[in-house]
C-alpha positions in Angstrom: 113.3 91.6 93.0 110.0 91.2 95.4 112.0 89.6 97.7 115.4 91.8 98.0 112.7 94.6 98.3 111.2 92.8 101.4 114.4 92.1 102.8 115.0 95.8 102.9 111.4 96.5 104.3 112.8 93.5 107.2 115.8 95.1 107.8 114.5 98.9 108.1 111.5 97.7 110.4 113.4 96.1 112.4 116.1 98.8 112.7 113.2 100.9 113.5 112.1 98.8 116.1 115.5 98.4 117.7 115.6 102.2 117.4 112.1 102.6 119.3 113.7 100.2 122.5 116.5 102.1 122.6 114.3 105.0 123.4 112.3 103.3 126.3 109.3 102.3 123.9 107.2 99.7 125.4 106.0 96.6 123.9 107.6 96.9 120.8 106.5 94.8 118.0 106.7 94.3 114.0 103.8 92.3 112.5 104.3 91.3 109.1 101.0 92.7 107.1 102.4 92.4 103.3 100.6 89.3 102.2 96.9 90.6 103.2 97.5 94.6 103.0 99.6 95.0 100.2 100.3 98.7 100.9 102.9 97.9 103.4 105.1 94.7 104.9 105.2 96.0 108.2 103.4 97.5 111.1 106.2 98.6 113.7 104.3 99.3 117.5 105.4 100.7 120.1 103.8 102.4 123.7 104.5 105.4 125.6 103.9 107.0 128.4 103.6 110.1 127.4 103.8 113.3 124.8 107.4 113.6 125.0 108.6 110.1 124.9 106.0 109.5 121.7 108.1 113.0 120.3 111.5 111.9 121.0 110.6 108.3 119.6 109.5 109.6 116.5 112.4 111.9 116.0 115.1 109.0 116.8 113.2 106.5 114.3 113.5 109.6 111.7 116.7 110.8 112.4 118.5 107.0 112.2 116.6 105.8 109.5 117.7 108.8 107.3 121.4 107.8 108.6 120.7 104.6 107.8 119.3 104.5 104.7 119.0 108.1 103.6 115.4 107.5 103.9 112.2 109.8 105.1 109.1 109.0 105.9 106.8 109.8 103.0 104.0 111.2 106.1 103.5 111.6 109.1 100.4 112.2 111.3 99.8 113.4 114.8 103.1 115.1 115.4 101.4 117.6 117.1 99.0 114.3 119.0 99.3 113.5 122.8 98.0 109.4 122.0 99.1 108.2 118.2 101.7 109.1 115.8 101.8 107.1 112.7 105.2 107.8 110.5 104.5 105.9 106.6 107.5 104.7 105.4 106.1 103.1 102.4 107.8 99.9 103.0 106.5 100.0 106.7 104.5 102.0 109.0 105.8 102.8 112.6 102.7 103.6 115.3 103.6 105.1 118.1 100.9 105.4 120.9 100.2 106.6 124.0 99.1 103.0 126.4 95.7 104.1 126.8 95.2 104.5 123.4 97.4 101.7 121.9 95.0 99.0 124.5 91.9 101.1 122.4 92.8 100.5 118.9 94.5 97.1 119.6 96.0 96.8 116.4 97.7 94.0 117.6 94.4 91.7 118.4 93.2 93.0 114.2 96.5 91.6 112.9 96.6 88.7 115.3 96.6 85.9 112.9 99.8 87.3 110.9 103.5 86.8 111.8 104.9 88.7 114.7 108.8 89.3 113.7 111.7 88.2 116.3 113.3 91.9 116.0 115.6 91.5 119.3 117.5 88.5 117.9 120.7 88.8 116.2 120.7 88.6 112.2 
């Protein structure tokens, strides 16, 4: 059961992912965070370059992933932010940040020693 559960949590990060490039997001990546967080299996990032890009980001990754798998985020914080916007899928998390403050927080350098997931290859 774990493991059709984390093939799900694959499969919606990286649709989310996908969904984030299609919108111009920059530097996207999916770092795979279930063994040591257990909260979570993935972080989705992604850069902007501004307000309205991190908005109509957000609202793409919500509005296809309900399509997709009549699913909602269970939160979402800084809607109203002009540098982070974190969306809590439960299964994954998708950070969306400004590039100023994604190179601050450098989540990437904190998760470093974990798997970085291959989203633009073909399953």
């Amino acid at each position: 059961m774990k493991k059709l559960l984390k093939s799900r949590s694959t499969r919606l990060a990286t649709f989310a992912a996908r969904t984030a490039a299609e919108k111009l997001g920059l530097e996207t990546l999916v770092i795979d965070v279930g063994d040591v967080i257990g909260i979570t299996d993935f972080f989705v990032i992604t850069s902007c370059n501004n307000q309205r890009h991190m908005q109509s980001i957000r609202k793409e990754i919500e509005m296809k992933v309900s399509e997709e798998e009549n699913l909602k985020p269970i939160r979402v914080e800084g809607k109203e932010s002009e540098q982070w916007i974190l969306m809590d899928y439960g299964i994954f998390i998708v950070h969306i940040f400004d590039i100023e403050r994604r190179s601050f927080y450098n989540l990437e350098r904190l998760w470093l020693d974990q798997p970085i997931l291959d989203w633009e290859k073909d399953d």
